[in-house]
N, C-alpha and C positions, 0 to 999 in steps of 0.2 A: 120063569127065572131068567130065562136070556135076552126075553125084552126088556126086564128088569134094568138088567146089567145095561144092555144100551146105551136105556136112557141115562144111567147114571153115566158110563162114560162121554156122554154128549153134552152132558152138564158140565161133566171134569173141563171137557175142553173148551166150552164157552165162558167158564170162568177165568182158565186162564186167559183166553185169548182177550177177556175183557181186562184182567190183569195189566198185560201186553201194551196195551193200547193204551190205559192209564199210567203205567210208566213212562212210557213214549212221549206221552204227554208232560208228563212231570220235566224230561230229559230236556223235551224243546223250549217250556218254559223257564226253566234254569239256562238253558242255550244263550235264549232271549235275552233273560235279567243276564247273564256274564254279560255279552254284547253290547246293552245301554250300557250297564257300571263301565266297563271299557272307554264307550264314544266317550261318556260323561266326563269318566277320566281324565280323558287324553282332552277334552273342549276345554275342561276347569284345568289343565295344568298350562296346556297354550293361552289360556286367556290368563290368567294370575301368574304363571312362570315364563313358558316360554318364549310371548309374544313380547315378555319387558325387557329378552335378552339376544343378543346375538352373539354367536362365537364361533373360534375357526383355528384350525392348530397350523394354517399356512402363513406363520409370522417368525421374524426373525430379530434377533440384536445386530443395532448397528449405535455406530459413532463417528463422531466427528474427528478422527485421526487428525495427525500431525503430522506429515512429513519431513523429515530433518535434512536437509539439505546447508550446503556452507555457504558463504557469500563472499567467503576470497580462496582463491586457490593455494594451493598448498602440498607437502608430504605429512601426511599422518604419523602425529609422534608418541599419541596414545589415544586408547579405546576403553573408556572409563565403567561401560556399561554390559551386558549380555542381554540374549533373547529372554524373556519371560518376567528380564526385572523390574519392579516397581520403583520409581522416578519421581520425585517431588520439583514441580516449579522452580526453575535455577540452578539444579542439577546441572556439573558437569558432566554431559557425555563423550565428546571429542575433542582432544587437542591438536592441533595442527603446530606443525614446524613454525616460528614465529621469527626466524633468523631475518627474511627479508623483508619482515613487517614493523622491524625493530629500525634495520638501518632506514626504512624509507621513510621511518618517523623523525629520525638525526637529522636526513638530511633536508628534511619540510621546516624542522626547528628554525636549522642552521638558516634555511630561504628565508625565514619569516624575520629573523634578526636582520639579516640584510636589510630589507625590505625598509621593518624599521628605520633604520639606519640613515638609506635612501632618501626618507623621506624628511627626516630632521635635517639630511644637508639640505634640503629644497628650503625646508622654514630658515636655516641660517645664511644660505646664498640671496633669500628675497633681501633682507636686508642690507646685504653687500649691494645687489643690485637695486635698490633703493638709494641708496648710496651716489653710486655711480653713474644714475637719472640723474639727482640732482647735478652733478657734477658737469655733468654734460649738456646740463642748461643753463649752468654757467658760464661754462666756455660760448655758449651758444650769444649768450647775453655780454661776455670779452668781445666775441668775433663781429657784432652788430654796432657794437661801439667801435671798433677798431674803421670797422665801413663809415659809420659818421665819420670820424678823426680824417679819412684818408678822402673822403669828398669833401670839405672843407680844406684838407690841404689843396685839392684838384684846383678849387672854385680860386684860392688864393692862386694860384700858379698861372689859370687862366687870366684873371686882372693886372697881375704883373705882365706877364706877357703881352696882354693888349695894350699896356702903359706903352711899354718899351716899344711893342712896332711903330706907335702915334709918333714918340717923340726922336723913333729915328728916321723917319720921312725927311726932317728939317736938319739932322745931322745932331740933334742935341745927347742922342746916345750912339756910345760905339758900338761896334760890332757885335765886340764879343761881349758887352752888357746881352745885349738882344739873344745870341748865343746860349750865354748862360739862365735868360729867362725861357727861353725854348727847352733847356736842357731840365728845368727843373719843371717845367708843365707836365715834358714825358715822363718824368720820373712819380708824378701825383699820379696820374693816371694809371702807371704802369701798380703803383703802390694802391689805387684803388679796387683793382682787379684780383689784387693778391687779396685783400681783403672782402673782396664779396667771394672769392673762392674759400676763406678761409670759414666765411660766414656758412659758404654750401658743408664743407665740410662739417662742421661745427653742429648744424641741422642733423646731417646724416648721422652723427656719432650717436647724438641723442635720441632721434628714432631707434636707432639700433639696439641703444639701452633702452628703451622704453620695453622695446619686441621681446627683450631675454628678459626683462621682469613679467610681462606679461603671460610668455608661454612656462615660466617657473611658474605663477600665480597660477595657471592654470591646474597644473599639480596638484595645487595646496589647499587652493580657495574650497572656503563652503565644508571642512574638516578638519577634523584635530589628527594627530598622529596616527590614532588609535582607529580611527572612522578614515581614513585615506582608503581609497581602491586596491591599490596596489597595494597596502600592510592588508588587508580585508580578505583580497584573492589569497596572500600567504598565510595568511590565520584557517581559512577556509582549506586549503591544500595539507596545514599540519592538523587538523581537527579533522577529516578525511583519512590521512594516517593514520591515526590513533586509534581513530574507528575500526579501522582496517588489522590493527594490531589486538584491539579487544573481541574483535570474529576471529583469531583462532584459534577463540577458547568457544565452543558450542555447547549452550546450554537449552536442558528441555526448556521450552515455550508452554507447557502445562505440566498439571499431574496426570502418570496414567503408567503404563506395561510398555516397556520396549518389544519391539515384535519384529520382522524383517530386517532384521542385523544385517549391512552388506558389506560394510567396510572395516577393513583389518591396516596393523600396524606396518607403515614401511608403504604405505598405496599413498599417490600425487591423486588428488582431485579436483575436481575443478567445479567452481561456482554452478549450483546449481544440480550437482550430481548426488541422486537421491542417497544417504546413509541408512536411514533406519527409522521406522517407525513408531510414534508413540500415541496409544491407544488410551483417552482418559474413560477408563470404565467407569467412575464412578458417575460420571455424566452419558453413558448409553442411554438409548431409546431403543426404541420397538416398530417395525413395520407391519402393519397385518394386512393379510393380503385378502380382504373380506369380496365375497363375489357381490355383483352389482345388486342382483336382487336384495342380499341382506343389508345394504347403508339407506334406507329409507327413510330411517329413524335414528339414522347414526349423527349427531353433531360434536360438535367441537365444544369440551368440557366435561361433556360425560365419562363418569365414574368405572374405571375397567379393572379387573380381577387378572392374572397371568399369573401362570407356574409355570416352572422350565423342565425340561428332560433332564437336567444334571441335576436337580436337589427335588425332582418330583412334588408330590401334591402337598408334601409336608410345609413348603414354602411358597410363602401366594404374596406377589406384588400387586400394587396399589398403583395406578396410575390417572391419568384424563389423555381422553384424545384431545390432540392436538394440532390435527388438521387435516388434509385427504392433500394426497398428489395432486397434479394437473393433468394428468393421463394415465391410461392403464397401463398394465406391463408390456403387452404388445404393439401397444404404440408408439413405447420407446422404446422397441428392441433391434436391433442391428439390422436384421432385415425383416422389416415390419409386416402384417398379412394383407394380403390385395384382396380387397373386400368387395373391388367394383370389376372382379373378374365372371364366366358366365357360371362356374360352378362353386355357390359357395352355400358353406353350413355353417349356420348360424350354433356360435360358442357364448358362452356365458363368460365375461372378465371379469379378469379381477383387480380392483384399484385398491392401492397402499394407503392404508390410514395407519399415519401418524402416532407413538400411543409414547408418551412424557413418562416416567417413571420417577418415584421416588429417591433421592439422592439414599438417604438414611437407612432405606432399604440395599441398596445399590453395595453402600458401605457392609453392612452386615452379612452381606449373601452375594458376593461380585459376580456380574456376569461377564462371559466374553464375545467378542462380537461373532455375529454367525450362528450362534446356537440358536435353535427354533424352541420356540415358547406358542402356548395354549395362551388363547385371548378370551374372556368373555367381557362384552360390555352390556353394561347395564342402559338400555335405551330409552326406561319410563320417566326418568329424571330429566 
């Protein structure tokens, strides 16, 4: 009986232990197939999902702000707007004190009538001195006759005279005949001199007129009232004030949010000195800051997916990249890493691709600038 039993308990436990074994077996093979289904898994979802996408939650909103700044100085006589408000194109934001932008516009007026003025007495003095040429070449053309008149007197005076000395050699004339032809030769003479002086003058007066018509003409020539230099420069001087009068009223340059309010009522400012920010969100972009490794497949155009941390997965924008930086972060940064020093460790960068967003989206769901957003782009496209 008890070898009996033995052998039966020898059998109990080569049964199980073959049991055992064939479990084991079953366990590893099941091990196995989890393991492929797995690889297989994970191969078929990098080859059909993963590898047609890349993404990266180190991206940000930005925009092309406005800075508001004045362009004539001034006191601050109102502040039309507050931080967070939304601003439409042409918006008054800031008034400035306009008092001494008012008189400097009066008194550019007043110059430019002058001016005017100026320059019609030039076009009605040419013609006085037109005038007064002629006149003077008249006299020019008396004085030149007058010099014939008084050399023909001369030439008579000299004949007489030589008459008179011949025929008082023989006594046929007296003295004082000879006398008196003497007295009247000096006297041609004396008269022909007054008249070539009279001639020099006569010259001079007309050049002279000649010179003040020509340096008026200079003024005038080659313009009309309206086209002169001088009316031009004060046209130019009161269209500068005006300008000057219409900056200090400052309006938004686009649409967007006021943000960094600086300036308050009763503050002098001066050209130039920043006010206040205006932020057009509906025109924000996107920087994503993808590591090198993942842009292999990254181009300009492809179709990109984004959700933001403030309105979560429920809302997904629609974008294209639209182009990669010219440097990494760290190669624009303040103080850049010295990479040709003896101890260095090789970091993975990361460079800023561009990512355009939908306006229409933009409008329905606003972002603000700064907020980090989820990127994924679609790279099989």
């Amino acid at each position: 009986m008890n070898a009996i039993t033995l052998d039966q308990d020898t059998l109990d436990q080569a049964v199980s232990s073959a049991q055992r074994t064939s479990q084991r077996k079953r366990l590893f093979a099941g091990l196995a197939a989890v393991t492929v289904l797995a690889g297989g898994g994970f191969y078929a979802y990098d080859m059909l999902v993963g590898s047609r996408h890349v993404s990266t939650d180190n991206a940000y909103v930005g925009a092309y702000s406005a800075e508001i700044t004045p362009l004539v100085g001034g006191p601050v006589a109102a502040v039309e707007v507050a931080d967070t408000q939304a601003v439409r194109k042409g918006q008054i934001l800031v008034r400035l004190d306009d008092t001494d932008a008012r008189l400097a516009l009066a008194n550019a007026e007043a110059t430019l009538q002058m001016a005017e003025r100026k320059v019609r007495g030039y076009v009605a003095n040419d013609d006085g001195l037109g005038a007064l040429v002629s006149a003077r070449t008249a006299a020019q053309a008396q004085a030149a006759a007058q010099v014939a008149s008084a050399q023909s007197n001369l030439q008579r005076a000299r004949i007489d005279l030589d008459r008179r000395k011949a025929l008082a050699a023989d006594g046929s004339v007296s003295g004082e005949e000879l006398t008196s032809a003497q007295n009247a030769y000096a006297n041609a003479a004396a008269a022909l001199q007054a008249a070539l002086a009279g001639q020099a003058v006569a010259a001079a007066d007309r050049e002279a007129a000649q010179g003040s018509r020509g340096a008026n003409q200079a003024l005038i020539t080659g313009a009309s009232v309206e086209d002169n230099p001088q009316v031009a420069a004060a046209r130019a001087a009161r269209d500068q004030a005006r300008v000057d009068l219409e900056r200090t009223i400052i309006r938004a340059p686009i649409d967007g949010v006021v943000s960094k309010r600086q300036v308050q009522v009763g503050q002098r400012v001066q050209p130039g000195a920043p006010l206040m920010v205006v932020v057009p969100v509906e025109h924000a972009y996107v920087d994503a800051n993808f590591k090198e490794i993942q842009l292999a497949k990254v181009k300009p155009g492809q179709a990109v997916e984004l959700t933001s941390d403030l309105y979560g997965k429920k809302v997904v924008y629609h974008g294209r990249v639209a182009g990669f930086s010219g440097g990494t972060g760290a190669a624009f940064a303040v103080v850049p890493a010295q990479n040709a020093t003896g101890n260095w460790i090789k970091v993975v960068q990361r460079l800023p691709v561009r990512i355009a967003l939908e306006p229409d989206e933009l409008r329905r769901n606003p972002l603000r600038v700064g907020l980090s957003m989820n990127v994924d782009i679609k790279v099989a496209n």
